[in-house]
KEBA-314314 format. One record per atom (N, C-alpha, C, CB): atom name; residue number from 1; x, y, z. Coordinates in Angstrom, 2 decimals, m for minus. Glycine has a CB too. Example, Ala and Ser with C-alpha at 12.3 -4.5 7.8 and 13.67 -1.06 7.14 Angstrom:
% residues 2
{a: N k: 1 east: 13.19 north: m5.69 up: 7.80};
{a: CA k: 1 east: 12.30 north: m4.50 up: 7.80};
{a: C k: 1 east: 13.20 north: m3.30 up: 7.80};
{a: CB k: 1 east: 11.31 north: m4.47 up: 9.05};
{a: N k: 2 east: 12.85 north: m2.25 up: 7.08};
{a: CA k: 2 east: 13.67 north: m1.06 up: 7.14};
{a: C k: 2 east: 12.90 north: 0.03 up: 7.87};
{a: CB k: 2 east: 14.08 north: m0.60 up: 5.72};
This chain:
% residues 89
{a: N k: 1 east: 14.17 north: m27.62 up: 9.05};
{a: CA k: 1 east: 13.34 north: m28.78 up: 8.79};
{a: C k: 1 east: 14.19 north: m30.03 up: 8.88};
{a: CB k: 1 east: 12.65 north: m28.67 up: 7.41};
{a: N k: 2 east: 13.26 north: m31.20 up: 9.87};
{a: CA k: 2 east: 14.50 north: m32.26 up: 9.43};
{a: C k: 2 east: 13.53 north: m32.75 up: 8.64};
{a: CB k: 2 east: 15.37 north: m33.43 up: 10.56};
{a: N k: 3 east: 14.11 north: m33.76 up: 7.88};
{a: CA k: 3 east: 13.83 north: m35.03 up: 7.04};
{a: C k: 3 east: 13.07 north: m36.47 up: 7.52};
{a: CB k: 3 east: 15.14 north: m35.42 up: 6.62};
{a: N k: 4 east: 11.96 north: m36.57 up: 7.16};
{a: CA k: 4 east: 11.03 north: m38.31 up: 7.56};
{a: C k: 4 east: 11.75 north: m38.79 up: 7.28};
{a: CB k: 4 east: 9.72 north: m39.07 up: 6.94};
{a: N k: 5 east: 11.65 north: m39.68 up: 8.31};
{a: CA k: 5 east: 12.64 north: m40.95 up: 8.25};
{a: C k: 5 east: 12.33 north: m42.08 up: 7.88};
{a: CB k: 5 east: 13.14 north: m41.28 up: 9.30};
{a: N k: 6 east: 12.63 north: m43.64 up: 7.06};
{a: CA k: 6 east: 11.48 north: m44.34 up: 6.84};
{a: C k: 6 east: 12.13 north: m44.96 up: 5.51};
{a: CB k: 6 east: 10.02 north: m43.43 up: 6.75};
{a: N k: 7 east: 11.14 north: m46.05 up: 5.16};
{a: CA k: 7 east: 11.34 north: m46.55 up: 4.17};
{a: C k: 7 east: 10.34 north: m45.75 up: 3.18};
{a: CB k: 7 east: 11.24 north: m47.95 up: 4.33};
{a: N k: 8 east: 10.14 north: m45.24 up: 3.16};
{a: CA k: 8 east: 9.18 north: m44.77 up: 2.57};
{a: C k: 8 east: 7.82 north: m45.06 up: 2.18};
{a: CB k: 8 east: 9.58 north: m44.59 up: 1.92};
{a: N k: 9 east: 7.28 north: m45.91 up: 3.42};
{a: CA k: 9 east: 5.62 north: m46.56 up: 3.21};
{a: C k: 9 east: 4.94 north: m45.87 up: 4.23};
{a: CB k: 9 east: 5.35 north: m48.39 up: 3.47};
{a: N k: 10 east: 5.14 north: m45.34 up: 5.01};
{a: CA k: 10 east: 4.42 north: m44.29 up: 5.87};
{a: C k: 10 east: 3.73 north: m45.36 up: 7.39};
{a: CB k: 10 east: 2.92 north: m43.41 up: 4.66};
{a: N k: 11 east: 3.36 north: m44.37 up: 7.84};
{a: CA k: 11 east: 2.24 north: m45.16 up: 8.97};
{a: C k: 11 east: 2.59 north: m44.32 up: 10.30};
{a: CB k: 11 east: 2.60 north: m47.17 up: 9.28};
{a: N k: 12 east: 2.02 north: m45.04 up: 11.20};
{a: CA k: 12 east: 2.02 north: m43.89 up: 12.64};
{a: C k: 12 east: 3.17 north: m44.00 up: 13.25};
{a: CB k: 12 east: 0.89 north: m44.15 up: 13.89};
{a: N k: 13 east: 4.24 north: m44.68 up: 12.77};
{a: CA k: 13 east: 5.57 north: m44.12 up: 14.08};
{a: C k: 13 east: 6.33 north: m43.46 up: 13.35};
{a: CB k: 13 east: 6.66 north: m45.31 up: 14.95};
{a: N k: 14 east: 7.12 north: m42.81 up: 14.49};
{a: CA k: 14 east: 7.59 north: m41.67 up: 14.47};
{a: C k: 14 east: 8.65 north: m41.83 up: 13.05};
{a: CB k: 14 east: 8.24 north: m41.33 up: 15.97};
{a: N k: 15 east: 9.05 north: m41.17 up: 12.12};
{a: CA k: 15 east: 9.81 north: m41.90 up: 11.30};
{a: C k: 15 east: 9.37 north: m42.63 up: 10.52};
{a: CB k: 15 east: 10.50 north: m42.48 up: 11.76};
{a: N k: 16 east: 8.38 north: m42.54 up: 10.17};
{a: CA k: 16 east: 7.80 north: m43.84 up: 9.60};
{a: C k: 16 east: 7.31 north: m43.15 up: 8.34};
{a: CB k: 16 east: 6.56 north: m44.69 up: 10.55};
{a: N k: 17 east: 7.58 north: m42.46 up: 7.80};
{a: CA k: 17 east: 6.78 north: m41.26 up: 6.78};
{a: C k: 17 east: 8.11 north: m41.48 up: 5.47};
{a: CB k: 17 east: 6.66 north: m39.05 up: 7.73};
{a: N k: 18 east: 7.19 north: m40.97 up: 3.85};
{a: CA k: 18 east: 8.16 north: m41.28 up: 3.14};
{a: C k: 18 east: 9.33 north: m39.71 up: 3.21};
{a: CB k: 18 east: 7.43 north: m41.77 up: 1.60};
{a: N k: 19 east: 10.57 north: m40.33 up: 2.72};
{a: CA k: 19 east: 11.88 north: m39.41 up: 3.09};
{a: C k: 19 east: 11.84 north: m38.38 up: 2.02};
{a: CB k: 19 east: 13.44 north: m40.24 up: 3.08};
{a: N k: 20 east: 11.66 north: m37.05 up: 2.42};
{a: CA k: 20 east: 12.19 north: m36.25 up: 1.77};
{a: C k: 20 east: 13.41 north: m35.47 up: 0.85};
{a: CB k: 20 east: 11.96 north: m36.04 up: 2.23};
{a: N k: 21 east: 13.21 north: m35.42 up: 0.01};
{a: CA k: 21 east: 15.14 north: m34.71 up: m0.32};
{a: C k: 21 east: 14.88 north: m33.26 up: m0.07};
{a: CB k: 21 east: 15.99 north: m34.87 up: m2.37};
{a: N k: 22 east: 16.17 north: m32.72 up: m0.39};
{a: CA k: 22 east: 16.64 north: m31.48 up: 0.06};
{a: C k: 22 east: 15.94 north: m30.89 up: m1.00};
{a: CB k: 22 east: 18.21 north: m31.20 up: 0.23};
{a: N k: 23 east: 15.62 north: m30.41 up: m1.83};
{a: CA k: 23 east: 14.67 north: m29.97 up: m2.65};
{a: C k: 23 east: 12.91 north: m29.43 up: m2.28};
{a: CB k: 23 east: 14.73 north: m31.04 up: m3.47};
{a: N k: 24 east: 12.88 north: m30.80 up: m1.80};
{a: CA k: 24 east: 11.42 north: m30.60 up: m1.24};
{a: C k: 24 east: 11.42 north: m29.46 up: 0.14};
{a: CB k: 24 east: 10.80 north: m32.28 up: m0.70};
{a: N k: 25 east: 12.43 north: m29.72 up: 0.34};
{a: CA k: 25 east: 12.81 north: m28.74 up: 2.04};
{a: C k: 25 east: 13.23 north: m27.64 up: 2.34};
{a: CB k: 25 east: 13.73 north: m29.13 up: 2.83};
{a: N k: 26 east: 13.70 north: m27.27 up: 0.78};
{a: CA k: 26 east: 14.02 north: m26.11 up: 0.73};
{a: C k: 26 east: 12.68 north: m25.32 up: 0.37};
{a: CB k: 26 east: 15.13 north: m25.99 up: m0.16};
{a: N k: 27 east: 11.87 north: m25.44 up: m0.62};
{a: CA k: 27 east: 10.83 north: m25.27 up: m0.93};
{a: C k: 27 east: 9.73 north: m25.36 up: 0.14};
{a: CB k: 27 east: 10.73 north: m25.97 up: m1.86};
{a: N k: 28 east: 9.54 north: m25.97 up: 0.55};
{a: CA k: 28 east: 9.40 north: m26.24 up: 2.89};
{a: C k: 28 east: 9.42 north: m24.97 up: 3.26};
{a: CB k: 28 east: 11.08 north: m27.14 up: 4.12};
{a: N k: 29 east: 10.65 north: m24.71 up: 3.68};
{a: CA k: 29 east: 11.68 north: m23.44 up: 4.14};
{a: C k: 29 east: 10.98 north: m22.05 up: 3.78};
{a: CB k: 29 east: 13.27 north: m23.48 up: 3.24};
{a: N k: 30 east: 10.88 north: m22.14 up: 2.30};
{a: CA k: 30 east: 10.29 north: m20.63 up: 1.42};
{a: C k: 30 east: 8.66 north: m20.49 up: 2.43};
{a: CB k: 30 east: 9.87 north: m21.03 up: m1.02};
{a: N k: 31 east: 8.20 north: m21.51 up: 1.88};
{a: CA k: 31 east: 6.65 north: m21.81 up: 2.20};
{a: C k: 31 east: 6.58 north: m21.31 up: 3.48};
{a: CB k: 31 east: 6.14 north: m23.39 up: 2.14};
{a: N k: 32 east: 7.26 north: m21.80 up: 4.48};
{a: CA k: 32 east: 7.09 north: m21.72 up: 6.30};
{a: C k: 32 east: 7.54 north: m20.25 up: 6.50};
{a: CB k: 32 east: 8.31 north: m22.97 up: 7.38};
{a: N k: 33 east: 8.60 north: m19.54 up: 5.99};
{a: CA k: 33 east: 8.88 north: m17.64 up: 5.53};
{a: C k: 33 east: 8.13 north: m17.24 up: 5.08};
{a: CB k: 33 east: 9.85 north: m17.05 up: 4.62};
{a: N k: 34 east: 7.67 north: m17.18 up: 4.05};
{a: CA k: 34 east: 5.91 north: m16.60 up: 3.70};
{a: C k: 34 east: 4.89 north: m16.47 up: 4.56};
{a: CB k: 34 east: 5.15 north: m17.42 up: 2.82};
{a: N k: 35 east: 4.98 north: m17.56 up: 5.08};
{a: CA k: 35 east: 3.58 north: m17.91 up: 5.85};
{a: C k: 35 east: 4.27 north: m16.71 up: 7.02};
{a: CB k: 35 east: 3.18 north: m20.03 up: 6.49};
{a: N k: 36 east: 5.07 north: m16.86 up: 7.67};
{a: CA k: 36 east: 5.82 north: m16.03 up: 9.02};
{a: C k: 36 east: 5.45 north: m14.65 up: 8.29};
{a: CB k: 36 east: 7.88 north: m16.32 up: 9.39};
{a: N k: 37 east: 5.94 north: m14.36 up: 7.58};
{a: CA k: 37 east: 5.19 north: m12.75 up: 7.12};
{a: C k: 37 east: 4.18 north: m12.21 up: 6.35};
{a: CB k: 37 east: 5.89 north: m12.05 up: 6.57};
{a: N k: 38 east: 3.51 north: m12.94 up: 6.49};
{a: CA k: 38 east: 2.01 north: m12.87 up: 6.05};
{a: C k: 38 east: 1.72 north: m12.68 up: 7.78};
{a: CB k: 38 east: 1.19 north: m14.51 up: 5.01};
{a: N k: 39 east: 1.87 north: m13.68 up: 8.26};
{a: CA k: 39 east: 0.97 north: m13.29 up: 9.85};
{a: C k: 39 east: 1.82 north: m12.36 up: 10.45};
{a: CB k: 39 east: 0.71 north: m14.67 up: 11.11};
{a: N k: 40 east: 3.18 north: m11.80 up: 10.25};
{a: CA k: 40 east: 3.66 north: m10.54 up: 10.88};
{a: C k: 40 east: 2.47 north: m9.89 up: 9.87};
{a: CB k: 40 east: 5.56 north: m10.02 up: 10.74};
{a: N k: 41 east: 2.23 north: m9.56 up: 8.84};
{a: CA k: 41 east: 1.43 north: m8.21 up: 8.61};
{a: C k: 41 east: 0.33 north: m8.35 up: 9.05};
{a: CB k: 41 east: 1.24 north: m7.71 up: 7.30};
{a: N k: 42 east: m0.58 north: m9.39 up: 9.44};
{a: CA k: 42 east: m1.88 north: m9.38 up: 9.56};
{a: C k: 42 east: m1.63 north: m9.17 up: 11.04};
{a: CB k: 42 east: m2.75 north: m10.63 up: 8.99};
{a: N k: 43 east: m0.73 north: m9.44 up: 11.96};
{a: CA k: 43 east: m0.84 north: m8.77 up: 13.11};
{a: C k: 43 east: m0.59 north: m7.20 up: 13.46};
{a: CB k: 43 east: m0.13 north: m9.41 up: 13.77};
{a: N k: 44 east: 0.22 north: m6.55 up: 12.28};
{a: CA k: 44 east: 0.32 north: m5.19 up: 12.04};
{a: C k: 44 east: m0.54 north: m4.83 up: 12.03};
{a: CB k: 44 east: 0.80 north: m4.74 up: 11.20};
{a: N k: 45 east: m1.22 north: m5.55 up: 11.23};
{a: CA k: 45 east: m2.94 north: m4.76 up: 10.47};
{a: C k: 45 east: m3.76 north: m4.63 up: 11.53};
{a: CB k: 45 east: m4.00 north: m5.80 up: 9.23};
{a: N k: 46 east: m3.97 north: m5.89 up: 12.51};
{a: CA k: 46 east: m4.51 north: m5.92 up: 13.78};
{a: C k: 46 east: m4.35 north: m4.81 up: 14.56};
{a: CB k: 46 east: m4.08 north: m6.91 up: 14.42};
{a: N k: 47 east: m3.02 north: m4.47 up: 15.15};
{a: CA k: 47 east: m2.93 north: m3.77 up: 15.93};
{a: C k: 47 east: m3.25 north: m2.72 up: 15.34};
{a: CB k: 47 east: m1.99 north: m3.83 up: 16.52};
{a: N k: 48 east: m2.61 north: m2.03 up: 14.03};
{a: CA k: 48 east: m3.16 north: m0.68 up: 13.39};
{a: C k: 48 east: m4.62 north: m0.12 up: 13.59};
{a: CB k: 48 east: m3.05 north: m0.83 up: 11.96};
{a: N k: 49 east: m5.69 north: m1.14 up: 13.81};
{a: CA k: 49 east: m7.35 north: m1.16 up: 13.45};
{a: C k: 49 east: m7.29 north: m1.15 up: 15.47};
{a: CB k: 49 east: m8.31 north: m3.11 up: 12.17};
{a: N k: 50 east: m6.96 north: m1.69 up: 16.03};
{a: CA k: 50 east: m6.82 north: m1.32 up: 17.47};
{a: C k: 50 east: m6.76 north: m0.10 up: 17.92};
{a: CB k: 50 east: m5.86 north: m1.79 up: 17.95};
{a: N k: 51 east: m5.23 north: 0.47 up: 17.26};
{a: CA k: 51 east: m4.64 north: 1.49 up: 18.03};
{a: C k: 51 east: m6.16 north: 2.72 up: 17.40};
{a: CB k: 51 east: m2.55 north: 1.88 up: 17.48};
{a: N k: 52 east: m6.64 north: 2.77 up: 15.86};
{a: CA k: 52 east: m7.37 north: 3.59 up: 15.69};
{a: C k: 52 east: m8.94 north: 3.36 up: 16.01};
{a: CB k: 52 east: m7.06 north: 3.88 up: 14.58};
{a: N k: 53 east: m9.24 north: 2.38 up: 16.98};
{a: CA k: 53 east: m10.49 north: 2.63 up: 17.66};
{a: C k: 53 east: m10.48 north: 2.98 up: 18.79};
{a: CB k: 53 east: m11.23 north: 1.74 up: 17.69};
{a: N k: 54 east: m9.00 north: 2.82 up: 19.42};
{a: CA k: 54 east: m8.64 north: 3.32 up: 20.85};
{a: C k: 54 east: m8.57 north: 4.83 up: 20.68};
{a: CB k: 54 east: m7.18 north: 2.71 up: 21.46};
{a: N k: 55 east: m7.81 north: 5.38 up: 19.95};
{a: CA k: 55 east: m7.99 north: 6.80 up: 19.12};
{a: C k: 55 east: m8.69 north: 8.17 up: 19.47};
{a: CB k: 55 east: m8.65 north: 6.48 up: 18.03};
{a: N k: 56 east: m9.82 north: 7.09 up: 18.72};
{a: CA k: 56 east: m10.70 north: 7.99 up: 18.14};
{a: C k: 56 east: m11.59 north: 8.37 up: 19.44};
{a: CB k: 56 east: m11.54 north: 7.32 up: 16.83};
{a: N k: 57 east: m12.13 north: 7.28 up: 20.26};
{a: CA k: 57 east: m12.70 north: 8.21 up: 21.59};
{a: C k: 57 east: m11.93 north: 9.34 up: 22.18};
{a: CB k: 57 east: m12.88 north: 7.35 up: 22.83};
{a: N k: 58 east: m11.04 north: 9.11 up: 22.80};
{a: CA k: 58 east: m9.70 north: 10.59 up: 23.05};
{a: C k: 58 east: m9.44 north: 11.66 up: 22.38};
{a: CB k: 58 east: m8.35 north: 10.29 up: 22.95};
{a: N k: 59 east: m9.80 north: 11.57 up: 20.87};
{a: CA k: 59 east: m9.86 north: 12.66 up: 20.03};
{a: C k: 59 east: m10.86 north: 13.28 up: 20.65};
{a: CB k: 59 east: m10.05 north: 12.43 up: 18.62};
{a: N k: 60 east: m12.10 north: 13.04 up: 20.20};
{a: CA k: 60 east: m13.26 north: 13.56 up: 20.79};
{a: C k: 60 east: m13.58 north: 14.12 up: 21.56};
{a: CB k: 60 east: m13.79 north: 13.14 up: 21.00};
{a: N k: 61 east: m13.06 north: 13.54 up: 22.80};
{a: CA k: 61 east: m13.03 north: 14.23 up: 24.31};
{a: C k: 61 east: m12.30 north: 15.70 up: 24.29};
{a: CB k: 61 east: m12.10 north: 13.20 up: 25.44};
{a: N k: 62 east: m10.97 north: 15.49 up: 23.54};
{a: CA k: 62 east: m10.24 north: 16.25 up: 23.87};
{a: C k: 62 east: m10.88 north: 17.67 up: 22.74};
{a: CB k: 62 east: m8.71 north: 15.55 up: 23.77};
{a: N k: 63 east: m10.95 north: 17.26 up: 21.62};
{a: CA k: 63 east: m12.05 north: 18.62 up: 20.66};
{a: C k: 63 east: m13.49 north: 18.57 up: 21.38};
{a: CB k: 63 east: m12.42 north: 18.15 up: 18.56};
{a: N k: 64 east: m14.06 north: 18.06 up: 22.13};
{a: CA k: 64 east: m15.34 north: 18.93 up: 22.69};
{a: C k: 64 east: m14.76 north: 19.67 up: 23.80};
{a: CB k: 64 east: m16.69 north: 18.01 up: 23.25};
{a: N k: 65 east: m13.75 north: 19.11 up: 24.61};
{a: CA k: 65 east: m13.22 north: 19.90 up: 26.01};
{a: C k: 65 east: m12.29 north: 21.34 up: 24.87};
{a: CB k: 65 east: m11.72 north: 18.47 up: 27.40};
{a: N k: 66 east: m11.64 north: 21.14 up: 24.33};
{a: CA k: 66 east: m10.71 north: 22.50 up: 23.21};
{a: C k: 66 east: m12.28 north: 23.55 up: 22.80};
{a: CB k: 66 east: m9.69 north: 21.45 up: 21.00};
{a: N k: 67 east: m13.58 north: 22.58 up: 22.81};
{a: CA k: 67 east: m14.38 north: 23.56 up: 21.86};
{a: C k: 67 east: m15.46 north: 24.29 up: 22.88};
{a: CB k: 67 east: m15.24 north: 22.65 up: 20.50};
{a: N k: 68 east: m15.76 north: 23.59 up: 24.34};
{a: CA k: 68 east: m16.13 north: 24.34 up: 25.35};
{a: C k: 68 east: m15.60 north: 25.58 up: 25.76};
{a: CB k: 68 east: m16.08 north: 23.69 up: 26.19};
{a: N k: 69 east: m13.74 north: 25.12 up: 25.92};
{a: CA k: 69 east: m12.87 north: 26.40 up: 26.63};
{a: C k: 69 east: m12.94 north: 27.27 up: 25.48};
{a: CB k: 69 east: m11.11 north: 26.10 up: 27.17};
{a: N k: 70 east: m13.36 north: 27.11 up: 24.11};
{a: CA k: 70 east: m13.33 north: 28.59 up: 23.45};
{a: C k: 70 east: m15.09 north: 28.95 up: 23.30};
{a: CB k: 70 east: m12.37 north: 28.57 up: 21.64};
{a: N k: 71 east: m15.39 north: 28.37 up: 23.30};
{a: CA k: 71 east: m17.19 north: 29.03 up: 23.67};
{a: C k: 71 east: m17.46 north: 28.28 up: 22.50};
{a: CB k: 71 east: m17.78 north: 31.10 up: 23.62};
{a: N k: 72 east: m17.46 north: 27.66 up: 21.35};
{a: CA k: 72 east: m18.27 north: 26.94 up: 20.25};
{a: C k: 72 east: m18.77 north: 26.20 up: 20.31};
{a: CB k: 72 east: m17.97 north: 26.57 up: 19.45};
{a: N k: 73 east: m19.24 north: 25.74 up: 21.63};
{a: CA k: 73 east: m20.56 north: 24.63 up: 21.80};
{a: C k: 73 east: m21.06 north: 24.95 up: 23.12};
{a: CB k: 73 east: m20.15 north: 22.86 up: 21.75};
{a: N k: 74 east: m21.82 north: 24.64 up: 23.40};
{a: CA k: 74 east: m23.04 north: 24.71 up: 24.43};
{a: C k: 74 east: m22.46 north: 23.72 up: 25.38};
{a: CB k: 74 east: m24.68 north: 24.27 up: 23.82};
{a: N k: 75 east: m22.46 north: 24.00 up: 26.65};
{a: CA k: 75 east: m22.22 north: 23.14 up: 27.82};
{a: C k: 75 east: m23.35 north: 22.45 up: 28.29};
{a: CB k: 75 east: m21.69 north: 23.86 up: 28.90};
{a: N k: 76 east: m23.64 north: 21.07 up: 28.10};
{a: CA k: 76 east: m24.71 north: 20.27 up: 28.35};
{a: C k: 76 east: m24.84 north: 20.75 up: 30.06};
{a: CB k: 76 east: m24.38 north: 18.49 up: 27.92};
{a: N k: 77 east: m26.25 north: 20.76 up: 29.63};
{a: CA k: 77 east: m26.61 north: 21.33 up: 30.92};
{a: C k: 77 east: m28.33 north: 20.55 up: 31.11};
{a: CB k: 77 east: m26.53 north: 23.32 up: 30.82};
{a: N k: 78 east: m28.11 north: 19.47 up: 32.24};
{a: CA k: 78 east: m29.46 north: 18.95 up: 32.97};
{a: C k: 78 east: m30.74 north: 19.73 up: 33.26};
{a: CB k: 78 east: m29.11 north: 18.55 up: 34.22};
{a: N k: 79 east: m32.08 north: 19.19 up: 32.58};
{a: CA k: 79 east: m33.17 north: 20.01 up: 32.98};
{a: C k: 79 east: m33.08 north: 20.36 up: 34.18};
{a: CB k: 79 east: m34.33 north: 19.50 up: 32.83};
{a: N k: 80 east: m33.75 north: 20.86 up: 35.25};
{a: CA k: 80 east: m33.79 north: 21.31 up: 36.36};
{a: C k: 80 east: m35.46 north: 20.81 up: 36.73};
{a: CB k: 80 east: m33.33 north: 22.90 up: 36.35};
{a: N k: 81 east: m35.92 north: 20.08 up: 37.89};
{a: CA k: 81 east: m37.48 north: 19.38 up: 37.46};
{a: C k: 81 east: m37.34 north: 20.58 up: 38.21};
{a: CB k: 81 east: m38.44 north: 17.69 up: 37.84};
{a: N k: 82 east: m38.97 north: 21.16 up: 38.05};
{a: CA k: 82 east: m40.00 north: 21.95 up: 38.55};
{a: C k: 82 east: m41.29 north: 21.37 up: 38.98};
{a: CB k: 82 east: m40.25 north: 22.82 up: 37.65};
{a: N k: 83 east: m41.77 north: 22.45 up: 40.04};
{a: CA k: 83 east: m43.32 north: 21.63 up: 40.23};
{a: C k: 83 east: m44.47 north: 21.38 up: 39.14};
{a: CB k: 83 east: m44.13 north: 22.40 up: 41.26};
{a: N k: 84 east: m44.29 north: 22.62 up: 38.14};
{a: CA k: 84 east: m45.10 north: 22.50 up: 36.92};
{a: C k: 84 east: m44.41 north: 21.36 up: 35.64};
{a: CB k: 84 east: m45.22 north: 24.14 up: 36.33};
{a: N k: 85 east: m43.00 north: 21.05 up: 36.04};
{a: CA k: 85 east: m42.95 north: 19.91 up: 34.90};
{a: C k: 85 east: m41.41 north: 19.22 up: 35.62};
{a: CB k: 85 east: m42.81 north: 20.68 up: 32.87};
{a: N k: 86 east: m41.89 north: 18.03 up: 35.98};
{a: CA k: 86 east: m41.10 north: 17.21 up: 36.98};
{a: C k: 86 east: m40.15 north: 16.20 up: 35.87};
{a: CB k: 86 east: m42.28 north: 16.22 up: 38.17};
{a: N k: 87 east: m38.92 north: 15.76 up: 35.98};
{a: CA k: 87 east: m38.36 north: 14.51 up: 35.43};
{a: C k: 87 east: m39.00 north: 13.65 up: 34.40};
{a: CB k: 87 east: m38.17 north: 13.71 up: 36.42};
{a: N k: 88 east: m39.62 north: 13.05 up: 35.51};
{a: CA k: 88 east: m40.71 north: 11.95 up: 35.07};
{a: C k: 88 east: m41.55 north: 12.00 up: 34.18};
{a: CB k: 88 east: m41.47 north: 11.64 up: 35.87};
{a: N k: 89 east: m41.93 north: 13.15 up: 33.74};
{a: CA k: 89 east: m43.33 north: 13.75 up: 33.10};
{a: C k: 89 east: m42.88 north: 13.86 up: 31.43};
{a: CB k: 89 east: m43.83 north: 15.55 up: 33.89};
C-alpha cells in the first residue's frame, strides 16, 4: 500500500486525499489478506460444486452400462410400429 498524499483536505487529484500513517496500512494490509482468502475459498467452493455436477452424469452412464453387462436392468428397447398399432397412435 502506498500512502495519500496531500494536505490532508482531499479532492480529485491524484494525491490530494488525507495522509495515512503506518498504522492505518497495516490494518489495510490484514483487511486486503482476508479478503484474498476468502475469495481463494469461494473459488474452491466453486469449482468443488462444478467438478460434482460434471460427476455425477458419468457416474450414471458408467453404473447403467456395469448394470446392463451383468443382466440387472432391462435394455431399453423401441416399440416396433405395427399395422394394428402404429407410432403415432
Amino acid at each position: 500500500m502506498v500512502a495519500v498524499k496531500g494536505k490532508g483536505c482531499g479532492g480529485r487529484r491524484p494525491g490530494a486525499g488525507r495522509p495515512r500513517n503506518a498504522d492505518v496500512l497495516r490494518e489495510l494490509a490484514k483487511v486486503y489478506a482476508a479478503i484474498a482468502e476468502l475469495n481463494l475459498a469461494v473459488d474452491r467452493l466453486r469449482q468443488q460444486r462444478r467438478d460434482e455436477l460434471e460427476a455425477a452424469p458419468a457416474i450414471l452412464v458408467r453404473l447403467t452400462s456395469n448394470e446392463r453387462q451383468l443382466g440387472l436392468c432391462e435394455v431399453p428397447r423401441t416399440p416396433r410400429p405395427r399395422r394394428d398399432r402404429p407410432l403415432d397412435a
